[in-house]
N, CA, C and O atoms as a DFTB+ gen file, in Angstrom:
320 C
 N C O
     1  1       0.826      -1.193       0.000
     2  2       0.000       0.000       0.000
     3  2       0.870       1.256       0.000
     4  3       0.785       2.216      -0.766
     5  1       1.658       1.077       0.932
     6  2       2.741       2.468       1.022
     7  2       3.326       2.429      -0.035
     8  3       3.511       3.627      -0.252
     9  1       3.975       1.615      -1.280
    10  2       4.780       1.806      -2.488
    11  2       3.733       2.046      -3.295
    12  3       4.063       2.691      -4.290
    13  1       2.742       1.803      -3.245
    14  2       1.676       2.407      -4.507
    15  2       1.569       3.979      -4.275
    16  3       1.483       4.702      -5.267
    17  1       1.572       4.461      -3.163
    18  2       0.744       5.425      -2.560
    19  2       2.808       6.462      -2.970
    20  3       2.791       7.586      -3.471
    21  1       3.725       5.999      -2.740
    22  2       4.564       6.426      -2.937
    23  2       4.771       6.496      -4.525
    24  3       4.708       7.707      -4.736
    25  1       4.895       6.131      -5.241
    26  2       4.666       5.593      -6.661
    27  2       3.766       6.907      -7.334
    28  3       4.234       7.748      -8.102
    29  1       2.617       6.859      -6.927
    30  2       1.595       7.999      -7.384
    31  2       2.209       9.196      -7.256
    32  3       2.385      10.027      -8.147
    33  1       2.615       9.275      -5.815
    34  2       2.959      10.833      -5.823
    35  2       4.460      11.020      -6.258
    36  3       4.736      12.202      -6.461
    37  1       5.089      10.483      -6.373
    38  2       6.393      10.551      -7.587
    39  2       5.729      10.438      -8.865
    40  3       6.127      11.302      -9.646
    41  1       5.188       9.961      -9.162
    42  2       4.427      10.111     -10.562
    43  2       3.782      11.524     -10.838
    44  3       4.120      12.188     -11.819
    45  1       2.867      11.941      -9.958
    46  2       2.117      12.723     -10.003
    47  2       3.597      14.555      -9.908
    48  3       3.574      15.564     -10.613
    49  1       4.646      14.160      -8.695
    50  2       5.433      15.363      -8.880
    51  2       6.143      15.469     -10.037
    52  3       6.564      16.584     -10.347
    53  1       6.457      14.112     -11.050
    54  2       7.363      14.271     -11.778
    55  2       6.436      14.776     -13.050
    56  3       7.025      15.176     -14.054
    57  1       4.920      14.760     -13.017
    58  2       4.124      15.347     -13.817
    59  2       4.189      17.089     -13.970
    60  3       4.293      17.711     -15.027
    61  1       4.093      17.652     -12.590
    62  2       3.997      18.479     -12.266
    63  2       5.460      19.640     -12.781
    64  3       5.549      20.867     -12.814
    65  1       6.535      18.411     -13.157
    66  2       7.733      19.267     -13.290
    67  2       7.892      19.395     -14.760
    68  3       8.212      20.420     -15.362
    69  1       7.605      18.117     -15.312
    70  2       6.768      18.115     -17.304
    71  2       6.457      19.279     -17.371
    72  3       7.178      20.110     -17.924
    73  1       4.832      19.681     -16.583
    74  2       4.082      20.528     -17.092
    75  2       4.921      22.282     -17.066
    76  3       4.494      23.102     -17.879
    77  1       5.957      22.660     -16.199
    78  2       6.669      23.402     -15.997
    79  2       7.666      23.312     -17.189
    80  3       8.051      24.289     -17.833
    81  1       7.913      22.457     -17.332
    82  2       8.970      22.705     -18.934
    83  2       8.129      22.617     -19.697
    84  3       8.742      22.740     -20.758
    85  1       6.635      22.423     -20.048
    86  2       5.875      22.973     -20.940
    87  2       5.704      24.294     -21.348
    88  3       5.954      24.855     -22.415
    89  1       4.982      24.885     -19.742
    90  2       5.331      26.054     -19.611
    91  2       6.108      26.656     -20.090
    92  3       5.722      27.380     -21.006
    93  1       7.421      26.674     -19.774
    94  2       8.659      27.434     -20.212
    95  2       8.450      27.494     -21.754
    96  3       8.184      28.568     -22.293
    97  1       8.568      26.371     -22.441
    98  2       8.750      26.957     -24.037
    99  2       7.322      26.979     -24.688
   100  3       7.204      26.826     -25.904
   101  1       6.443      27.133     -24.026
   102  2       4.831      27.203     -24.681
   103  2       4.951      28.858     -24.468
   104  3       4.628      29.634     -23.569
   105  1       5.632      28.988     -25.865
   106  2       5.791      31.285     -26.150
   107  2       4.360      31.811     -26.356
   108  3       4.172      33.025     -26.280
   109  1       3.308      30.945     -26.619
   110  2       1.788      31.585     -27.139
   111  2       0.712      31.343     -25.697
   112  3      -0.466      31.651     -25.516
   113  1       1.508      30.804     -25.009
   114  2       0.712      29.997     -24.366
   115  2      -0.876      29.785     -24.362
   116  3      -1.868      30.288     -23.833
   117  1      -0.561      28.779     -25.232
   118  2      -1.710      27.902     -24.969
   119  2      -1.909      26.763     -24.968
   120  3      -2.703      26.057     -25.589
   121  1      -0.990      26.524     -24.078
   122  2      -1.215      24.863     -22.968
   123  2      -0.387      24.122     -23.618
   124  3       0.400      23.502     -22.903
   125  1      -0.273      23.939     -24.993
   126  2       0.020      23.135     -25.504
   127  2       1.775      23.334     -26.759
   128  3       1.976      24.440     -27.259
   129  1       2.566      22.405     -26.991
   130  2       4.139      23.094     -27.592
   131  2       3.796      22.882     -28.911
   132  3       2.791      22.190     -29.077
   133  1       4.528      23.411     -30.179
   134  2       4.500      23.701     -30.959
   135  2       5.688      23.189     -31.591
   136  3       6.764      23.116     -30.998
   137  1       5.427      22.670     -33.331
   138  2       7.356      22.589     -33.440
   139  2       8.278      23.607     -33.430
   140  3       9.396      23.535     -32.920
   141  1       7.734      24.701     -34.080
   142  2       8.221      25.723     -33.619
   143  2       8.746      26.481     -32.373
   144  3       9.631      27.335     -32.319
   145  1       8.054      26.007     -31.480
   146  2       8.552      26.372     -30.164
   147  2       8.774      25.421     -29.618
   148  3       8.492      25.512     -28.423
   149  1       9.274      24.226     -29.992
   150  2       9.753      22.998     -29.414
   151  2      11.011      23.196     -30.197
   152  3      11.885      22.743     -29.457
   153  1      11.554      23.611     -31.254
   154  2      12.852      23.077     -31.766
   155  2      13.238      24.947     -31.595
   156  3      14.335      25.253     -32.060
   157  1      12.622      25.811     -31.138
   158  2      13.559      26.848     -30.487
   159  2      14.263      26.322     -28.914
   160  3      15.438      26.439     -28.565
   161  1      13.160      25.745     -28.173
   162  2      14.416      24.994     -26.957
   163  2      15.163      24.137     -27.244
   164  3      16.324      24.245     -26.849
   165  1      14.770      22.978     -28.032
   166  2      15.516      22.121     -28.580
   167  2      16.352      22.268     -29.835
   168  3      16.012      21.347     -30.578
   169  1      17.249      22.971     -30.387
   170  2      17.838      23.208     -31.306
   171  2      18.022      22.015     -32.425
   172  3      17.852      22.359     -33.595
   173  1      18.285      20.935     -32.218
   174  2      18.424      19.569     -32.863
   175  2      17.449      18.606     -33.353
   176  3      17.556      17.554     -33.983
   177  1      16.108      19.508     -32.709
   178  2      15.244      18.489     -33.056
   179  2      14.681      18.594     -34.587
   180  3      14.636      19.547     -35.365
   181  1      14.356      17.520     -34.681
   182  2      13.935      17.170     -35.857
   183  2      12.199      17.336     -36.108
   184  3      11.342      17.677     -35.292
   185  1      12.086      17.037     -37.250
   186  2      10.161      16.746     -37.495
   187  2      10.177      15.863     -37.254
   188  3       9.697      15.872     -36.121
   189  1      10.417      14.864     -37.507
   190  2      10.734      13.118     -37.448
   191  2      10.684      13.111     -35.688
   192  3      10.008      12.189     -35.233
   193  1      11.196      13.853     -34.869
   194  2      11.990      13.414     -33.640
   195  2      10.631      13.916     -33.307
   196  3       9.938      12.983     -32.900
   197  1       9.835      15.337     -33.338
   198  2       8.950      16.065     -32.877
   199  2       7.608      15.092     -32.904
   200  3       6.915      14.793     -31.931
   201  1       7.425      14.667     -34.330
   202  2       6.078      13.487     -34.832
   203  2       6.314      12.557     -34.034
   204  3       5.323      11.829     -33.981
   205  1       7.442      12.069     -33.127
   206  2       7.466      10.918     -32.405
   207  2       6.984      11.521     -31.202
   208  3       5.901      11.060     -30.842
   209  1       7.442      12.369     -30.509
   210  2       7.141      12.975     -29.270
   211  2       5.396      13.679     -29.502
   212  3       4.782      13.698     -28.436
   213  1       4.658      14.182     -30.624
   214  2       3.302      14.360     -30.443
   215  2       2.745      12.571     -30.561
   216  3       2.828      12.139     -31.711
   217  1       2.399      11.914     -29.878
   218  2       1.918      10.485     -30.205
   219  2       0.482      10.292     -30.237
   220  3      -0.147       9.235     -30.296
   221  1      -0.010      11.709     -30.179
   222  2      -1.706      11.476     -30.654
   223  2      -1.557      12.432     -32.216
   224  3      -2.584      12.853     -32.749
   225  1      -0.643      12.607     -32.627
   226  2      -0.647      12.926     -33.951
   227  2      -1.642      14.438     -34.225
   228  3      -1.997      14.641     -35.386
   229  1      -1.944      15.176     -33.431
   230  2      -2.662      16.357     -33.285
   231  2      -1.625      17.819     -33.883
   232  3      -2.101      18.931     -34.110
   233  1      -0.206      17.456     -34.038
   234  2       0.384      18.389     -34.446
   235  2       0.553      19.111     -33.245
   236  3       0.711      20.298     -33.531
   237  1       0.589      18.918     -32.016
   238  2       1.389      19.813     -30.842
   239  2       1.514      18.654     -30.008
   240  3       0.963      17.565     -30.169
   241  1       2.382      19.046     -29.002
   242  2       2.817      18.314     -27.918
   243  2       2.445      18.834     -26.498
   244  3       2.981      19.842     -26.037
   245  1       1.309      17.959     -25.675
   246  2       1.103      18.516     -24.640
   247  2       2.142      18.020     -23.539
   248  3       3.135      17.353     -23.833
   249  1       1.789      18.445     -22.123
   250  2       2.901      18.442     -21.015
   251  2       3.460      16.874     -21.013
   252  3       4.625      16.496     -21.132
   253  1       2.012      15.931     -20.805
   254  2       2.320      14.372     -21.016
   255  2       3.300      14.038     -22.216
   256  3       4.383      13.472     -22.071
   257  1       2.921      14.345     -23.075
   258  2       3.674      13.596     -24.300
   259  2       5.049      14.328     -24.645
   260  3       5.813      14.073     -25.576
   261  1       5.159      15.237     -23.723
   262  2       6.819      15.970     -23.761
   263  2       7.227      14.950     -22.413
   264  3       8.279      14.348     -22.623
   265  1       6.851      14.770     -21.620
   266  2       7.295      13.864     -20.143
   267  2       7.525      12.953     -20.750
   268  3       8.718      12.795     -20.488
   269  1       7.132      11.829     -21.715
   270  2       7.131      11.035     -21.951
   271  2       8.388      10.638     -23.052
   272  3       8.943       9.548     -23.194
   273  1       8.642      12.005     -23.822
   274  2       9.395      12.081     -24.435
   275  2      10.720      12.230     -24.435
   276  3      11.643      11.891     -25.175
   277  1      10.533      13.152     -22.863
   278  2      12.165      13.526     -22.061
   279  2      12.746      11.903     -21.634
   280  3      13.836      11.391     -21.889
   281  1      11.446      11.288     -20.821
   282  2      12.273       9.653     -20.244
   283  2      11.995       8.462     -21.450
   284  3      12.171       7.272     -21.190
   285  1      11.701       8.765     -22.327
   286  2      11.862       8.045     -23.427
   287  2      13.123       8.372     -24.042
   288  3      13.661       7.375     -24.523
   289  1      13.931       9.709     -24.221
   290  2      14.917      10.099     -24.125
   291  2      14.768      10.729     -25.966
   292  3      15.666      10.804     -26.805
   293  1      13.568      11.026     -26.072
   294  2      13.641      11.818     -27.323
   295  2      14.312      13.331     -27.515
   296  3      15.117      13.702     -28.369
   297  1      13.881      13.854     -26.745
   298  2      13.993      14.720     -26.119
   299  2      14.773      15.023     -24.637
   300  3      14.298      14.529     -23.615
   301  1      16.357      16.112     -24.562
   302  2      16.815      15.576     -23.724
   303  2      15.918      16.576     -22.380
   304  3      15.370      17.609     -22.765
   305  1      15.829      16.241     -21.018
   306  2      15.523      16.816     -19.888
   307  2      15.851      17.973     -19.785
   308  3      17.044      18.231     -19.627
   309  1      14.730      19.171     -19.854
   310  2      14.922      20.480     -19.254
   311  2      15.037      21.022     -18.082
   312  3      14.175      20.503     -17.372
   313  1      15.702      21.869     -17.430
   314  2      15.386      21.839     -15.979
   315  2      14.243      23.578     -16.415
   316  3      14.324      24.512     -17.212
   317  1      13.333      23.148     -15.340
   318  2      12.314      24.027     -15.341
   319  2      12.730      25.365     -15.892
   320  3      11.914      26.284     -15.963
């Protein structure tokens, strides 16, 4: 019970720190990254690299699918 309950809320803070490097390079803000404002923080990235990191294919990248992308290691880790 205590490692689930620990588990969540490491899950849930390491969400919370995603959504903060969303923040940071979301320049229009509106909620959501852009390639354009994804390959101004990321200098190297690619379309190819970006289309992998949006994985609902919507053409932006929200906080999840950049988190997912940093420990997938598409994308390297921003600090806030």
């Amino acid at each position: 019970m205590k490692t689930g309950i620990l588990a969540t809320t490491c899950a849930l803070l390491a969400t919370a720190s995603f959504a903060a490097t969303t923040d940071a390079i979301d320049t229009d803000g509106d909620g959501v990254v852009s390639f354009v404002e994804m390959s101004a923080a990321y200098p190297d990235l690619t379309e190819d690299i970006f289309n992998a990191v949006d994985t609902n294919g919507d053409g932006v990248v929200d906080a999840e699918e950049l988190a997912a992308g940093e420990q997938g290691g598409l994308v390297p880790a921003k600090s806030g």
